[in-house]
N, CA, C and O of each residue as an XYZ file, in Angstrom:
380
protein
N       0.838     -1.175      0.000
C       0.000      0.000      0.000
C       0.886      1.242      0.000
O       1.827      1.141      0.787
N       0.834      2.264     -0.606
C       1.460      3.691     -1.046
C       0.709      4.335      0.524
O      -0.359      4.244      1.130
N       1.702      4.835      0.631
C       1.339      6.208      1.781
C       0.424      7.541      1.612
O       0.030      8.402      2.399
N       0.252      7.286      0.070
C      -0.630      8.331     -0.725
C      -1.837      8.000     -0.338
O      -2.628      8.830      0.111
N      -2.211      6.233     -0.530
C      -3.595      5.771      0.323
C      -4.106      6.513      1.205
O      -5.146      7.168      1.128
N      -3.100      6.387      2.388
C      -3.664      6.712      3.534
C      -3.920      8.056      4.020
O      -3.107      8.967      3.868
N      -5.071      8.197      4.620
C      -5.414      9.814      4.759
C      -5.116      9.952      6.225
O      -5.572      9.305      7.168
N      -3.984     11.241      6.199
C      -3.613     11.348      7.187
C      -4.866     12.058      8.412
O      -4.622     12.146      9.616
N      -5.863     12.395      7.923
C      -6.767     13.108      8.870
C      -7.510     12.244      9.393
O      -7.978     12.437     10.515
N      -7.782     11.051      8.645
C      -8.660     10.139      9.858
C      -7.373      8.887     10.562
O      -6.160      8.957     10.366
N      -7.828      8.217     11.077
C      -7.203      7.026     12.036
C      -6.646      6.063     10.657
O      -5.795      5.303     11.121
N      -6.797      5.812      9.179
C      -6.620      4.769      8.309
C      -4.898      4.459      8.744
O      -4.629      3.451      9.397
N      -3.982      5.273      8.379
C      -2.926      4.415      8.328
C      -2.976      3.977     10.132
O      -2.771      2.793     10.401
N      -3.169      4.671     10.951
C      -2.898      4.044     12.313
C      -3.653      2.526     12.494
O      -3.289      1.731     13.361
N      -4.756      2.251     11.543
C      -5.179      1.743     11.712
C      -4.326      0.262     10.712
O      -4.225     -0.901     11.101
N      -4.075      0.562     10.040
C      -3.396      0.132      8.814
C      -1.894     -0.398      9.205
O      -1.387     -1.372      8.649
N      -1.332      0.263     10.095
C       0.112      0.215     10.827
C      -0.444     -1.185     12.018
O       0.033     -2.320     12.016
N      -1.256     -0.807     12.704
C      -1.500     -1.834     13.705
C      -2.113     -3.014     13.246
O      -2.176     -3.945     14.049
N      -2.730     -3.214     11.750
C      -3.093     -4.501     11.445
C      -1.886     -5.220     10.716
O      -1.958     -6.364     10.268
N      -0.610     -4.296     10.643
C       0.735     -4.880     10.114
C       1.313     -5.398     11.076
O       1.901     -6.480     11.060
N       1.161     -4.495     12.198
C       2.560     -4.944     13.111
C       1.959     -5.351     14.134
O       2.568     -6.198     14.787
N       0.789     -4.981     14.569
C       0.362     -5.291     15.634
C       0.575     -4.571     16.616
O       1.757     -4.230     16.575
N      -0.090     -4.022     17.754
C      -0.056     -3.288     18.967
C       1.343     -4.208     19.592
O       1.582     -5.415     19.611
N       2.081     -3.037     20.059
C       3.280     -3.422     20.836
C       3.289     -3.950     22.753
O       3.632     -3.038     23.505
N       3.053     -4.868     23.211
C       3.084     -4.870     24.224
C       1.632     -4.805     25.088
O       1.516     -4.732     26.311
N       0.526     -4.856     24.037
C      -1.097     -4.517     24.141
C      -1.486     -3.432     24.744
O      -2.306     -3.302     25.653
N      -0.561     -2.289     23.933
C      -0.935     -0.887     24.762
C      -1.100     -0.820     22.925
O      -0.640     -1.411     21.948
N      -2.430      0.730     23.339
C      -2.997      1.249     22.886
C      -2.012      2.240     21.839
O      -1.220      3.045     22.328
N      -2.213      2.023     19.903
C      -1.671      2.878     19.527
C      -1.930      4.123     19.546
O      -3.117      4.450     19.549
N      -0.916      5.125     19.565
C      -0.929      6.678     19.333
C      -1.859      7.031     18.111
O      -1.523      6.452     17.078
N      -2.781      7.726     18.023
C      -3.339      7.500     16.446
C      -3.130      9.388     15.891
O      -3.819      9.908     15.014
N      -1.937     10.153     16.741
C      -1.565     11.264     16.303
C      -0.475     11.751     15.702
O       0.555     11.342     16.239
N      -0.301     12.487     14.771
C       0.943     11.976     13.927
C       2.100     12.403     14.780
O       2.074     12.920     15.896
N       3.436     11.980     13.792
C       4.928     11.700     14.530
C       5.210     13.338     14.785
O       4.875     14.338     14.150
N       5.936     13.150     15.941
C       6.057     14.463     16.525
C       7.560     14.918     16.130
O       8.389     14.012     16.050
N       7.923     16.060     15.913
C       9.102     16.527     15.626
C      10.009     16.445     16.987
O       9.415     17.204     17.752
N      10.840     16.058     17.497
C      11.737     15.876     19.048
C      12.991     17.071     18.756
O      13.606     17.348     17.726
N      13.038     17.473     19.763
C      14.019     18.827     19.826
C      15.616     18.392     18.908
O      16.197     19.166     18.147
N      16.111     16.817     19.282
C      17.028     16.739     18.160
C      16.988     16.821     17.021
O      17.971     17.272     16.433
N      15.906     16.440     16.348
C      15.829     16.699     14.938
C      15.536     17.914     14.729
O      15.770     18.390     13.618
N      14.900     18.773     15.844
C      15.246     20.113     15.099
C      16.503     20.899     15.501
O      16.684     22.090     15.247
N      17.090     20.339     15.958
C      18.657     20.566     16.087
C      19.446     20.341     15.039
O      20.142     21.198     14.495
N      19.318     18.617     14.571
C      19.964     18.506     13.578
C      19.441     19.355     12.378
O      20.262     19.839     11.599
N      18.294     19.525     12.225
C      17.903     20.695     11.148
C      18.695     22.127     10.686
O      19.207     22.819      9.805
N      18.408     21.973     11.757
C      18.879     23.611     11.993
C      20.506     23.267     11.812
O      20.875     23.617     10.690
N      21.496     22.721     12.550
C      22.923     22.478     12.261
C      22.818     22.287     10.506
O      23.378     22.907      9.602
N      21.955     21.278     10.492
C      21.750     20.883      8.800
C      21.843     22.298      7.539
O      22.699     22.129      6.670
N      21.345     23.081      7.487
C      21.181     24.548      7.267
C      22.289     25.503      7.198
O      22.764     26.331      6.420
N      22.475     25.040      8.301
C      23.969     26.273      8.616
C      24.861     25.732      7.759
O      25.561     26.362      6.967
N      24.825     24.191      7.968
C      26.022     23.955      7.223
C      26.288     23.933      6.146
O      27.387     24.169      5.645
N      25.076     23.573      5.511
C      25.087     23.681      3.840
C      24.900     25.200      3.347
O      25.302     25.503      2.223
N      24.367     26.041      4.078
C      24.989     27.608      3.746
C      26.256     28.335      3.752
O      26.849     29.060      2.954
N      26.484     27.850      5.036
C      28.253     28.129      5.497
C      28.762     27.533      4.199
O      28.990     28.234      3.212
N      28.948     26.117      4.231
C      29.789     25.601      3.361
C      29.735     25.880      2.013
O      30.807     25.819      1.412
N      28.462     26.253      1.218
C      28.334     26.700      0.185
C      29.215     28.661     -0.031
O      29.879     29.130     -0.955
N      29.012     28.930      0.564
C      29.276     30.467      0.691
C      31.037     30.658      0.869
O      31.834     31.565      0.628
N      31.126     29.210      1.450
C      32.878     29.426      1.408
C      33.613     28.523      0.489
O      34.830     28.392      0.615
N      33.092     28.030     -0.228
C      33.097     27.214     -1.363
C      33.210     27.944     -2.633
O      34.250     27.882     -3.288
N      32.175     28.645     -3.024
C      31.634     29.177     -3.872
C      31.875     30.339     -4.077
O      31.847     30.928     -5.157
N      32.214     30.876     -2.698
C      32.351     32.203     -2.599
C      33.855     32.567     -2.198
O      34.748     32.678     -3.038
N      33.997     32.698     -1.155
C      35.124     32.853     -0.238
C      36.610     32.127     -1.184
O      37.506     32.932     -1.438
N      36.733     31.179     -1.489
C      37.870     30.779     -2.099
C      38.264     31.305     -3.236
O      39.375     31.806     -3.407
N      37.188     31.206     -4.259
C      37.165     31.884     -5.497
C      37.889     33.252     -5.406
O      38.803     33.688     -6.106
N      37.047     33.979     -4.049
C      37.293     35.234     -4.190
C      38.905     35.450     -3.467
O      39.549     36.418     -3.871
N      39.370     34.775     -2.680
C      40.511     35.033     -2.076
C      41.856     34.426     -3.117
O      43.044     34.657     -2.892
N      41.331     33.624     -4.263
C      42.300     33.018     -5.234
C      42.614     34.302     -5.633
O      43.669     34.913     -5.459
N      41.251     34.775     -6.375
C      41.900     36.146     -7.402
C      42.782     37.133     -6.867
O      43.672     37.715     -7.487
N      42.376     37.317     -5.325
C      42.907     38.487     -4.349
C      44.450     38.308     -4.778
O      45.202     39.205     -5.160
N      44.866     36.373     -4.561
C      46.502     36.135     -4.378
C      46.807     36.132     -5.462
O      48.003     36.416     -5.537
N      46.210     35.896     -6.759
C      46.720     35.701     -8.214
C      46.731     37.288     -8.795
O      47.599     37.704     -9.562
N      45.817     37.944     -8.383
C      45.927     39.374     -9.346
C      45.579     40.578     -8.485
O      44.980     41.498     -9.040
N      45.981     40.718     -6.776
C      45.255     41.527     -6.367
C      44.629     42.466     -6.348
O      44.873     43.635     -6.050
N      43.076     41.528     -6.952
C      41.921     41.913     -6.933
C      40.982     40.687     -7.115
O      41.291     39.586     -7.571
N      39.811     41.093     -6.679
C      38.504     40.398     -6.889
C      38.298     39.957     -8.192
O      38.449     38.766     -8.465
N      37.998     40.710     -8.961
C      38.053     40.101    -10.285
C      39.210     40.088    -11.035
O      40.241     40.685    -10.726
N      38.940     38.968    -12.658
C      39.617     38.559    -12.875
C      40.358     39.930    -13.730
O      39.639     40.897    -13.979
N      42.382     39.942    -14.316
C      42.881     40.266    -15.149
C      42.934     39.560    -16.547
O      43.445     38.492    -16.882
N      42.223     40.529    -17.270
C      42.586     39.583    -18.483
C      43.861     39.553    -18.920
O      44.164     38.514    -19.506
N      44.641     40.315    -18.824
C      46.304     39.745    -19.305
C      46.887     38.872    -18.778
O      47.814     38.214    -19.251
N      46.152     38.736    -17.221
C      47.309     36.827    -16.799
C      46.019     36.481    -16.214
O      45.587     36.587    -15.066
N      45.351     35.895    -17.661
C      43.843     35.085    -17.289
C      44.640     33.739    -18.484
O      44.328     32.550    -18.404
N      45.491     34.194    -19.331
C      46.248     33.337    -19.908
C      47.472     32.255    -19.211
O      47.880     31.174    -19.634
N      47.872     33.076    -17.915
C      48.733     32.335    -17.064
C      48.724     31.245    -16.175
O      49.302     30.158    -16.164
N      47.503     32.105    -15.042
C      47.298     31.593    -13.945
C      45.689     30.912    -13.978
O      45.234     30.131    -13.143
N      44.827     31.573    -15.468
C      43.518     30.979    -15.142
C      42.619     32.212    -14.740
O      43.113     33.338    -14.677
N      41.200     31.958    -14.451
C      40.364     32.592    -13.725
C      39.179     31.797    -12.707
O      38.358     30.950    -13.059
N      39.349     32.254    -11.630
C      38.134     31.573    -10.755
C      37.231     32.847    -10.357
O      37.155     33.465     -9.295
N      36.476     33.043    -11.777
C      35.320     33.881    -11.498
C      34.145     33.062    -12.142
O      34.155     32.344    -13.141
N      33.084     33.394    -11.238
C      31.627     32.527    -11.529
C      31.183     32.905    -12.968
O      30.312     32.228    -13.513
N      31.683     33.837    -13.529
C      30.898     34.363    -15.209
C      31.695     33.422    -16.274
O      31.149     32.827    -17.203
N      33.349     33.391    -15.913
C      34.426     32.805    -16.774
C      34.379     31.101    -16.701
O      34.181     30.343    -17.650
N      34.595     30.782    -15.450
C      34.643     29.526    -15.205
C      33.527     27.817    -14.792
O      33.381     27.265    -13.702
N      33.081     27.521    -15.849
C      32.015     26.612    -15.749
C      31.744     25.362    -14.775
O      30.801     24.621    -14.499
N      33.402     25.575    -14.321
C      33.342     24.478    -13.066
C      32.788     24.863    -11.842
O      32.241     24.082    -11.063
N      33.006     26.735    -11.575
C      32.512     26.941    -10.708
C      30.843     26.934    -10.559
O      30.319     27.194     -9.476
């Protein structure tokens, strides 16, 4: 059965879950949905930061501190774009 079946507003999958597995221990299932627990919104939130942080110094921050040491400046020189290259986001397709 697809999870699409089941409608989360009435009791079906709770009901649907306990004719699979069976009541645990003959206590009564929860028939309210899964609750978010403060770690997972911890890990969320860490989750977030990090893929922003890391994108921004990736993408950003290196690129920009290459050109600083290769041509000091931010953007690229075209006369030693023949030498050393360019790591600007317009020039370079890897970035």
């Amino acid at each position: 059965m697809k999870t699409t079946d089941l409608d989360i507003g009435d009791s079906v999958a709770q009901e649907f879950l306990s004719s699979m597995y069976g009541d645990s221990d003959g206590a009564s299932s929860d028939s309210s949905r899964t609750k978010i627990t403060t770690q997972q919104k911890c890990k969320y939130c860490i989750h977030m930061f990090l893929l922003v942080f890391l994108h921004l110094f990736i993408f950003w921050y290196i690129p920009i501190n290459g050109n600083i040491q290769l041509y000091d400046s931010v953007i690229c020189s075209n006369d030693l774009v023949k030498y050393y290259g360019c790591k600007d986001f317009h020039k370079n397709p890897y970035l």
